[in-house]
Structure formats: C-alpha cells, structure tokens
Backbone as numpy.savetxt, mean C-alpha at the origin, in Angstrom:
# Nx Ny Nz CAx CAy CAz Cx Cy Cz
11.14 -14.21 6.11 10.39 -12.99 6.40 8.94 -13.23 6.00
8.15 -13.31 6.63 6.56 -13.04 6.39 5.80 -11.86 6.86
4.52 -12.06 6.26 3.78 -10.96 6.78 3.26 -10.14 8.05
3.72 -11.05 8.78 3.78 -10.66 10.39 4.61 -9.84 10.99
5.90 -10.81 10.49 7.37 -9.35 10.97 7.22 -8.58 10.09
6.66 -7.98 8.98 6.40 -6.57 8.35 5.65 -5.85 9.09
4.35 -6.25 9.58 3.23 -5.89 10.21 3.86 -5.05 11.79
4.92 -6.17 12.26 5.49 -5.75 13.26 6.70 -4.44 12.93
7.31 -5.06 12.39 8.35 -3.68 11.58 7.56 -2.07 10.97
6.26 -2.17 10.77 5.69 -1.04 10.33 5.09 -0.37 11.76
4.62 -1.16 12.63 4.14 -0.93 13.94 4.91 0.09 14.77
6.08 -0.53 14.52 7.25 0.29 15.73 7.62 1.59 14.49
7.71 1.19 13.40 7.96 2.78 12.60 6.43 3.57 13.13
5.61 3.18 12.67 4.06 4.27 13.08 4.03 4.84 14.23
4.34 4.12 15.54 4.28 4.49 16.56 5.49 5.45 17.13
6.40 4.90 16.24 8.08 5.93 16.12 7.41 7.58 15.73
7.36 7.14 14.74 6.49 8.58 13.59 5.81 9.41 14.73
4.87 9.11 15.06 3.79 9.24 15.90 4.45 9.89 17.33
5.20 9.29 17.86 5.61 9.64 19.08 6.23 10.48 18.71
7.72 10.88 18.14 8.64 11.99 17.37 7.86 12.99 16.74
6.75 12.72 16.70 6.17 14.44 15.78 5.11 14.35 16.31
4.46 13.95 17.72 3.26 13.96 18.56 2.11 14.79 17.58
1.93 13.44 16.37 0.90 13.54 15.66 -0.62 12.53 16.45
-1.75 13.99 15.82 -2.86 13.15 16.93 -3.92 13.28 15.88
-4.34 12.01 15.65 -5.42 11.97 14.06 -6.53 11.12 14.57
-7.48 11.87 13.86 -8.84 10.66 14.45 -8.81 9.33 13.46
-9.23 8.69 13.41 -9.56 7.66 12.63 -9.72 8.34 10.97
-10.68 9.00 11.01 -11.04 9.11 9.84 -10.07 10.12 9.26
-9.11 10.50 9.80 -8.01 11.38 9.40 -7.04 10.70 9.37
-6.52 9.24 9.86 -5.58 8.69 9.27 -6.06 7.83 7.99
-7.21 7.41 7.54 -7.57 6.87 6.82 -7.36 7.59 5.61
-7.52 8.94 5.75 -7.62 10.09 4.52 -6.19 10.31 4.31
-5.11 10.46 5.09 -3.86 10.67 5.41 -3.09 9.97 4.66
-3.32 8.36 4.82 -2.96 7.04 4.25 -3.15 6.76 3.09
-4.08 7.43 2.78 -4.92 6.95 1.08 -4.01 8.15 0.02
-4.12 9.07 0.82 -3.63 10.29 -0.01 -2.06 9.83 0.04
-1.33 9.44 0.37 0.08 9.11 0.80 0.30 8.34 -0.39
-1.01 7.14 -0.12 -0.91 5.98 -1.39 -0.73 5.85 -2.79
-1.72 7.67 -2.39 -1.69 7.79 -4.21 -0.18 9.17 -5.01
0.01 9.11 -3.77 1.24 10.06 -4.16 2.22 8.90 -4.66
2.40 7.71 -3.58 3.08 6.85 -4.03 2.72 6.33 -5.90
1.78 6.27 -5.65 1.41 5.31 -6.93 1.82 6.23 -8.26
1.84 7.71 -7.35 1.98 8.57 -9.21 3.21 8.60 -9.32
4.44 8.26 -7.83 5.91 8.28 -8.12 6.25 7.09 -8.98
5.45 6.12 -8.77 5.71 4.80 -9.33 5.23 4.80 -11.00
4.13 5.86 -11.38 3.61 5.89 -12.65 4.95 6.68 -13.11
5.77 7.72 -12.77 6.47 8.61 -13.36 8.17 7.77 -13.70
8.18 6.20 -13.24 9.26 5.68 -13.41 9.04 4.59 -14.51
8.17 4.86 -15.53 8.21 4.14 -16.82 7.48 4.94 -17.43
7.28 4.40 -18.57 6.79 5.50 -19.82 6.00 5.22 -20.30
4.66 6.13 -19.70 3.49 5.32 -19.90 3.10 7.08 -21.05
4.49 7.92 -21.19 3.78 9.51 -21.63 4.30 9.07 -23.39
2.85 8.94 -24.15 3.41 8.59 -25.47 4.30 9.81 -26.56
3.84 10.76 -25.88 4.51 11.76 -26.82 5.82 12.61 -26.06
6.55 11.40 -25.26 7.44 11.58 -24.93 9.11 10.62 -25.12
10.05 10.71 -25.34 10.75 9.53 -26.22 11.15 9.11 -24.38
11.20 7.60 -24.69 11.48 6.29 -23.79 12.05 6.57 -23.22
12.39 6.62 -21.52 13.68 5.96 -20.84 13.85 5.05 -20.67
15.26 4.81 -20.04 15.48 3.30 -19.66 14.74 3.45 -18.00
14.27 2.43 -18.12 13.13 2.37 -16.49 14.38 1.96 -15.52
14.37 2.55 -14.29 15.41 1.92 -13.42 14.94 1.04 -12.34
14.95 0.09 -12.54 14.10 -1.05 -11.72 14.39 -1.14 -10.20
15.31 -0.24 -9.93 15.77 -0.10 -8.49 14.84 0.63 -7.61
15.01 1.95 -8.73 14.03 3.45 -8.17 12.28 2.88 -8.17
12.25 1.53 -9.36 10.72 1.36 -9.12 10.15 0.75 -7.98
11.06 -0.41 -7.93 10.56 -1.14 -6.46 11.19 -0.90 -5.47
11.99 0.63 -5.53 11.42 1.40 -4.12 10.27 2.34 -3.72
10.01 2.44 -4.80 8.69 2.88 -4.87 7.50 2.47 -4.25
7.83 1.42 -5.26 6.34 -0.32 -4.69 6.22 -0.45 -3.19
7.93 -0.66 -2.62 7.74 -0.58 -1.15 7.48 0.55 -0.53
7.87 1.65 -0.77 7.02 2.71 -0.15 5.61 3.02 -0.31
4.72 2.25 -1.24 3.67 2.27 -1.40 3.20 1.02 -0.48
3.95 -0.06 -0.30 3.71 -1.13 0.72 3.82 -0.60 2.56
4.28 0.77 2.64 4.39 0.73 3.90 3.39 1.40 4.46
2.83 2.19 3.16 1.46 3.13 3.42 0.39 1.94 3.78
0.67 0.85 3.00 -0.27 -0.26 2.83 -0.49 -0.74 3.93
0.77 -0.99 4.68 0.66 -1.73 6.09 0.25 -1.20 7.05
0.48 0.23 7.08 -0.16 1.39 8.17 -1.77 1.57 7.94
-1.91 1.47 6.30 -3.74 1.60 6.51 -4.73 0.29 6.83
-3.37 -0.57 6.67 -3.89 -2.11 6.97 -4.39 -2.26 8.46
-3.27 -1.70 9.14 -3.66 -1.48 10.95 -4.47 -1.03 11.12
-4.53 -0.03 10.86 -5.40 1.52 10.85 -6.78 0.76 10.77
-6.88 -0.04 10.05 -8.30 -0.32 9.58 -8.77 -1.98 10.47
-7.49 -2.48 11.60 -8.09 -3.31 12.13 -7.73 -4.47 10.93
-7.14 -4.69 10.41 -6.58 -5.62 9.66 -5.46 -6.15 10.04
-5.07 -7.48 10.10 -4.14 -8.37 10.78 -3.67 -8.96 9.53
-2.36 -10.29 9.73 -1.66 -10.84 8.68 -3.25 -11.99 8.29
-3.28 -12.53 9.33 -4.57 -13.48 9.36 -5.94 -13.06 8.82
-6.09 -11.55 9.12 -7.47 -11.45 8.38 -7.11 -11.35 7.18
-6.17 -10.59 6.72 -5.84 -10.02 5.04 -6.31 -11.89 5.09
-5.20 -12.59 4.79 -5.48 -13.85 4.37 -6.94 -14.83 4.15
-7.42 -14.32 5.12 -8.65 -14.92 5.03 -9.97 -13.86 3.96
-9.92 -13.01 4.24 -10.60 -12.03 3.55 -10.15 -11.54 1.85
-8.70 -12.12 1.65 -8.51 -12.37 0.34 -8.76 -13.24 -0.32
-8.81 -14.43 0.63 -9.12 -16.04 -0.08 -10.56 -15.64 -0.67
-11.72 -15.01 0.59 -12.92 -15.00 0.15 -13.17 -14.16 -0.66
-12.71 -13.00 -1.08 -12.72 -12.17 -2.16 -12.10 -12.53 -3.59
-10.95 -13.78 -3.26 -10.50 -14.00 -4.49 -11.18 -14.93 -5.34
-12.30 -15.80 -4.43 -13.50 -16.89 -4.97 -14.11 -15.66 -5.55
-14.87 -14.57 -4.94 -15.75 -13.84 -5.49 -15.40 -13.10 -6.90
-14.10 -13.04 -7.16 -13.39 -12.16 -7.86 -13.85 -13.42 -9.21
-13.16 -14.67 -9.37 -13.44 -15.32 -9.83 -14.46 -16.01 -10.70
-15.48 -15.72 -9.42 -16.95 -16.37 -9.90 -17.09 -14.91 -10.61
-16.99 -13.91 -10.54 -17.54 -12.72 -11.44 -17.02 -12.63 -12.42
-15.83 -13.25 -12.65 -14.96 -13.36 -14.36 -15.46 -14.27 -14.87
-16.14 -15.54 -14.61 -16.91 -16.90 -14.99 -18.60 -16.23 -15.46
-19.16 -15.42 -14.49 -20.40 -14.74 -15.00 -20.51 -13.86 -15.84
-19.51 -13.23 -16.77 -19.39 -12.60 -17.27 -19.49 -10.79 -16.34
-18.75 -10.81 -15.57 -19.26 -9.40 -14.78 -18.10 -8.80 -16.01
C-alpha cells in the first residue's frame, strides 16, 4: 500500500461524499471545512490520553487512538487534493522543507 492508492481511495470517498449530499463549496470553503474537521480530529485524539493533570489516568486505548490518527489522515488527504497536492509533490516539497527544517535547528532558529 502506498501513498497513491490512499490518494486514490480518498478520491472516490470525496467525490462519493460529494455526489450523495450534492455538496457545492468554493475553494476557500473547502479549505476552511477541512482544517476545521482537522482540528476536531486532533482534539478527539487529545481526549484519548491524559494530558488533564488534575484528573486520575486512564488506560489509553491504542485502538480508539489510531483511529483517530486515521481519521485525521483522511481530512489530510482531502485537504491535500483540495490544495493541488499529489503523492509526488508532498514528496518532493517535504524533502525541501525537511533540509530547511534542519538547517534552522543547526542555526539556532
């Protein structure tokens, strides 16, 4: 499985979505749509460990978390499209961001 057949597997869900609830968004309304989705995800994913100190521990259920992660990965892949992003650009545009990322931990950023 690589990043391509995901890319493709999220495609036919979006366009599924999309067709079944003849949703019609401009650009800048799926972008807002997507982000906000993301961060709903991210607070389901904060609420499955115990990050609340004045609250006593659970046991984390590692099942419920990285379904989480992937539902935060599918928002990912839809704003990935959305934005004109391919398996090939991510790749290339991370390599060059991950030099930059780098050289700014070496300069003291």
């Amino acid at each position: 499985m690589n990043l391509l057949k995901l890319f493709e597997m999220q495609r036919q869900l979006d366009e599924r979505i999309i067709k079944e609830r003849n949703v019609n968004k401009t650009f800048d309304e799926w972008v807002i749509g997507l982000t906000i989705a993301m961060e709903s995800e991210i607070d389901e994913i904060r609420r499955e460990v115990n990050w609340k100190w004045w609250k006593q521990n659970k046991e984390i259920d590692m099942d419920k978390l990285q379904e989480e992660v992937i539902d935060l990965w599918h928002f990912l892949l839809s704003l990935s499209r959305t934005v004109g992003l391919t398996p090939e650009t991510i790749y290339e545009k991370y390599m060059q961001k991950n030099v930059k990322n780098h050289a700014r931990q070496a300069n003291g950023y």
